[in-house]
C-alpha positions in Angstrom: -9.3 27.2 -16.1 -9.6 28.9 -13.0 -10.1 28.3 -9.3 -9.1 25.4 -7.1 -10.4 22.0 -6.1 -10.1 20.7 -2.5 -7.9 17.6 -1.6 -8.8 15.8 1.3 -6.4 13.7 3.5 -8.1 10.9 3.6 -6.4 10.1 0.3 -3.3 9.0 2.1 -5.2 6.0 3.0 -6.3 5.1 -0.1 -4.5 2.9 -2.2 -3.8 4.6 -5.4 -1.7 7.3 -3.4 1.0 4.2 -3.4 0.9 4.1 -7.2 2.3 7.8 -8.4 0.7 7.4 -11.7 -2.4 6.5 -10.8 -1.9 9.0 -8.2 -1.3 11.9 -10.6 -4.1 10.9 -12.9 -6.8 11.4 -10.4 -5.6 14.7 -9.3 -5.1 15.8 -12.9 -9.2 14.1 -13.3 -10.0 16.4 -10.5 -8.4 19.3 -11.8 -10.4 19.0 -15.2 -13.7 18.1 -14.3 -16.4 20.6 -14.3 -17.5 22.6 -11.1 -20.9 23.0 -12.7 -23.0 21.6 -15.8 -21.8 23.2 -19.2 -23.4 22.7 -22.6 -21.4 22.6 -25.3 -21.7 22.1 -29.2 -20.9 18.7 -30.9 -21.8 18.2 -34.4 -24.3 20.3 -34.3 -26.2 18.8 -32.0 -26.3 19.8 -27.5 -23.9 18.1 -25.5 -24.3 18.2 -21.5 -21.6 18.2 -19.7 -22.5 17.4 -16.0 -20.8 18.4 -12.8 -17.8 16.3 -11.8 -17.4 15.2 -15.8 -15.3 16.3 -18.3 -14.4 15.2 -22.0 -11.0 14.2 -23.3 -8.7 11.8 -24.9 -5.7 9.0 -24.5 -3.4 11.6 -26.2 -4.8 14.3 -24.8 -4.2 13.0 -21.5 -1.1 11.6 -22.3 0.4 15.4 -23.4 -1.0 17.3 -20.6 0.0 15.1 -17.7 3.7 13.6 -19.4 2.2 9.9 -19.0 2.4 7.7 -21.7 -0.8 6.4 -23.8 0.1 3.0 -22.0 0.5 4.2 -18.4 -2.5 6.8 -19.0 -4.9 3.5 -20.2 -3.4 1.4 -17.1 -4.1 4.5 -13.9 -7.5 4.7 -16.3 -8.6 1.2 -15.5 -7.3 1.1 -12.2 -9.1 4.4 -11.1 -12.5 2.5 -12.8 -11.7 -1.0 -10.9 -11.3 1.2 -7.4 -14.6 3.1 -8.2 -13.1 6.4 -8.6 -13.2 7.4 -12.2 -15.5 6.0 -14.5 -16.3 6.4 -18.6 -19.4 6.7 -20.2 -19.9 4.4 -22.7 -23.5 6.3 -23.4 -21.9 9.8 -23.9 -18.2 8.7 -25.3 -17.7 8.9 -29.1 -14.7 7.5 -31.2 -13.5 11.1 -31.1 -13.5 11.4 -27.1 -13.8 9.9 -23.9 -16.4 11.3 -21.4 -15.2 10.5 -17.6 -17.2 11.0 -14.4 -15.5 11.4 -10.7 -17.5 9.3 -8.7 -19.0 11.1 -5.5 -17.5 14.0 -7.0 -20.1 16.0 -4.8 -18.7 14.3 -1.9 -15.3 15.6 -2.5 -16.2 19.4 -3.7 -19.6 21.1 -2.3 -21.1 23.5 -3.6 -21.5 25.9 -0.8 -17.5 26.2 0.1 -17.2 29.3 -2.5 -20.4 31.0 -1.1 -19.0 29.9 2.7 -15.4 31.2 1.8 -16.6 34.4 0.1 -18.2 35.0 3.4 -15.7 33.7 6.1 -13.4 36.2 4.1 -15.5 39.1 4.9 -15.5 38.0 8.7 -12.0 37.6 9.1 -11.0 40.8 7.9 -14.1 42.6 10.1 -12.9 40.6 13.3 -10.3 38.5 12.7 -9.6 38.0 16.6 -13.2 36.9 17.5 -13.4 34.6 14.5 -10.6 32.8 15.9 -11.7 32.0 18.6 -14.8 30.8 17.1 -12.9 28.9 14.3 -11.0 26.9 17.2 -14.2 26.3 19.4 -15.8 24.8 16.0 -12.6 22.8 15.4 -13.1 21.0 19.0 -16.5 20.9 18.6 -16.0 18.7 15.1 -13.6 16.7 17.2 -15.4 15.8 20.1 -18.5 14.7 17.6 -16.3 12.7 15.7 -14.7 10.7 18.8 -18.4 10.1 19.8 -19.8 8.9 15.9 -19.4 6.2 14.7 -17.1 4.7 12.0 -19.2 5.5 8.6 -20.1 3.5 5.7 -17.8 5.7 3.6 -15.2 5.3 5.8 -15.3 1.8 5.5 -15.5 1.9 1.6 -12.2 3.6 1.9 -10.7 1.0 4.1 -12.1 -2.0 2.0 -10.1 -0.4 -0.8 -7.1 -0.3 1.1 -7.8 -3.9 2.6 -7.9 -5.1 -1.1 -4.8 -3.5 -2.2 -2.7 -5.0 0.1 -4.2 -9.1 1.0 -2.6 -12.1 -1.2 -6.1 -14.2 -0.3 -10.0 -13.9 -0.7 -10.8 -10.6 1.1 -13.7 -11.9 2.9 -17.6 -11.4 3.5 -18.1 -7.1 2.5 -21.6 -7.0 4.9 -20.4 -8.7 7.5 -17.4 -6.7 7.5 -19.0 -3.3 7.8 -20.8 -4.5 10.3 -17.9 -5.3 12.3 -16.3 -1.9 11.0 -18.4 0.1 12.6 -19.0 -1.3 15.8 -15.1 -0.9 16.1 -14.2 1.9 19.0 -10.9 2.6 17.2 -10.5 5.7 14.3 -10.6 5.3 10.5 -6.6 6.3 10.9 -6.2 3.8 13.5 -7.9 0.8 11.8 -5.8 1.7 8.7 -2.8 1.4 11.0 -3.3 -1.8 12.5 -4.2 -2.9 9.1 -1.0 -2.4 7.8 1.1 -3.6 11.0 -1.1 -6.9 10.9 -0.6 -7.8 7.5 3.2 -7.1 7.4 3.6 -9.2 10.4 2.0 -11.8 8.7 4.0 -11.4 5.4 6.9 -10.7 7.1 6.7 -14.5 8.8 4.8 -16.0 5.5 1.6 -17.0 7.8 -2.2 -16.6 6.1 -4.0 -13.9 7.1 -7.9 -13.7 8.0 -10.5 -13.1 6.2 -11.9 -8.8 6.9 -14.7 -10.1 8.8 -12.4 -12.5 11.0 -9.6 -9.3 11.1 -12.1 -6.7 12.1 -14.4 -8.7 14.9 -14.4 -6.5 17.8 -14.3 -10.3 19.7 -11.5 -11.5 18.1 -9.5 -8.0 18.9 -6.9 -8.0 16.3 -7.4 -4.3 15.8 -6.2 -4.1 18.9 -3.6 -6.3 19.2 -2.0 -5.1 15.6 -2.2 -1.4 17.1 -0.3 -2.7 20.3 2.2 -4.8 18.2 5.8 -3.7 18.4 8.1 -5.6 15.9 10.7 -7.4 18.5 14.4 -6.2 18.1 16.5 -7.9 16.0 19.4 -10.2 17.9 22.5 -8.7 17.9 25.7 -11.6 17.9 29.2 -10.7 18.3 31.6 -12.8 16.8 35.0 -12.7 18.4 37.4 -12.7 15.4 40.4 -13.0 17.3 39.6 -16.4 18.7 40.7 -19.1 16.4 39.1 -21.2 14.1 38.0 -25.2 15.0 38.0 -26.8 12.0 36.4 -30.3 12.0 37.5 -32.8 9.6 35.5 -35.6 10.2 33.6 -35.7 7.1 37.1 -35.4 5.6 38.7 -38.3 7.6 35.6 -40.6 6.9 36.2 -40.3 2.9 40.1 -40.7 3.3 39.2 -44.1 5.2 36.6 -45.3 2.7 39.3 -44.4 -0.4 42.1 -46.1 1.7 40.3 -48.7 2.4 40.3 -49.8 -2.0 43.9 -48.7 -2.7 47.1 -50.0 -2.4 50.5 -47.9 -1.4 51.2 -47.0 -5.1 47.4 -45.4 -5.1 47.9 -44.1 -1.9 51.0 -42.0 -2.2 49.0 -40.7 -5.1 46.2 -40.0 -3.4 48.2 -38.2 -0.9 49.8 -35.9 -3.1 46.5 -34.9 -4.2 44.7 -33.9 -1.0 44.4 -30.4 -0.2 46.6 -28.2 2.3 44.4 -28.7 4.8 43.5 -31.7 4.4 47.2 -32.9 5.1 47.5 -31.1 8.0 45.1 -33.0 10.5 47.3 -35.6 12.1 44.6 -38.6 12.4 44.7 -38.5 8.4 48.2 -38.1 8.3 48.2 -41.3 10.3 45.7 -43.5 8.6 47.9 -42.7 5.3 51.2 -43.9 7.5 49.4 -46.8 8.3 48.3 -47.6 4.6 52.6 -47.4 4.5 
């Protein structure tokens, strides 16, 4: 196979890129699929394979990426649970499995090796002048993106995320996008506060709220989580060279309860028996004088 596929960023934020096989899976998915649609021959008979698809195997899989049949089944169903990678249960056979990246066209256009063929040409013609345009395009992209707002794909990335990381019920979905995208604050910087505002909250075993109730512009913990700095922890300095106060009046209340049922015989006994330290504090050396 030839060629490359693009990578975006954006899958920093997503949760999978915490789970290294799941991780490597999808990129090897990517890798594999098809650019465009491709006929091939299975007994006998036509079979399309579409754009973003490809056909394969468990062991396949397995030898080509170094994950096990296990693992490869596991980052299989996760992919499918998170709506990345799905199977075909029309198109798969005993013989293979036929997988389909979802939004594949979202991640890999169509025009970029028509656009890059071209943008090569222009660079070596004038590669001073298409600088300059390249970074007046760049701010251009960034000022539109500061004024838009948060999309609905954007938030479909973040509810992922949100999912991966809450211990109760996640909350209302439509009511939450709604929320998401009247939020003034980046897809970055709501993925941020998420993760401050939940460790917070595990890290002093409260409950958190619901998405809805976490992203409500009124409520502003977006805000507050992005403003949140973790308090220092209290530094105490133990003098080691002052001595020890040892209190012994637990110690003195059982020698006066024992004392109390013995006679001298059991006392002298009981004596003999305390500990060290014990013996050394003088208000139990005098109750057992006393029992004398």
């Amino acid at each position: 196979m030839e060629g490359y596929i693009k990578l975006h960023r954006k899958i920093l934020d997503n949760a999978i890129f915490r789970k290294p096989k799941v991780s490597h899976l999808f990129n090897y998915c990517l890798l594999r699929a098809n650019w465009s649609d491709k006929t091939i021959c299975w007994n006998g008979q036509p079979l399309v394979v579409e754009r973003g698809s490809f056909i394969t195997g468990r062991k396949q899989i397995a030898l080509e990426t170094g994950l096990s049949e296990q693992n490869v089944r596991y980052a299989l169903r996760t992919l499918h649970t998170f709506g990345m990678v799905k199977p075909s249960s029309e198109k798969s056979t005993s013989k293979f499995t036929y997988l389909t990246i979802c939004n594949y066209n979202d991640y890999q256009h169509l025009e970029d090796e028509a656009n890059q063929q071209s943008n090569q040409q222009v660079t070596s013609n004038q590669p001073a002048s298409n600088q300059q345009v390249t970074t007046d395009k760049n701010n251009n992209t960034n000022n539109t993106k500061e004024t838009n707002k948060n999309t609905k794909e954007d938030f479909e990335n973040w509810w992922v995320y949100w999912r991966s990381l809450i211990w109760r019920p996640e909350g209302k979905k439509q009511q939450a996008l709604v929320y998401y995208q009247q939020l003034k604050f980046t897809p970055e910087q709501i993925t941020e506060a998420t993760r401050k505002y939940l460790d917070s909250r595990r890290a002093t075993n409260t409950y958190h709220q619901s998405a809805e109730g976490f992203l409500n512009p009124k409520q502003k913990q977006v805000q507050q989580a992005l403003e949140y700095v973790p308090p220092k922890p209290v530094v105490v300095e133990v003098n080691r060279d002052a001595p020890i106060e040892i209190s012994f009046k637990n110690q003195r209340d059982v020698v006066r309860r024992n004392l109390a049922q013995m006679n001298k015989q059991e006392a002298q006994v009981e004596w003999e028996e305390l500990p060290e330290s014990w013996r050394q504090d003088k208000k139990i050396q005098q109750m057992f004088s006393e029992k004398n």
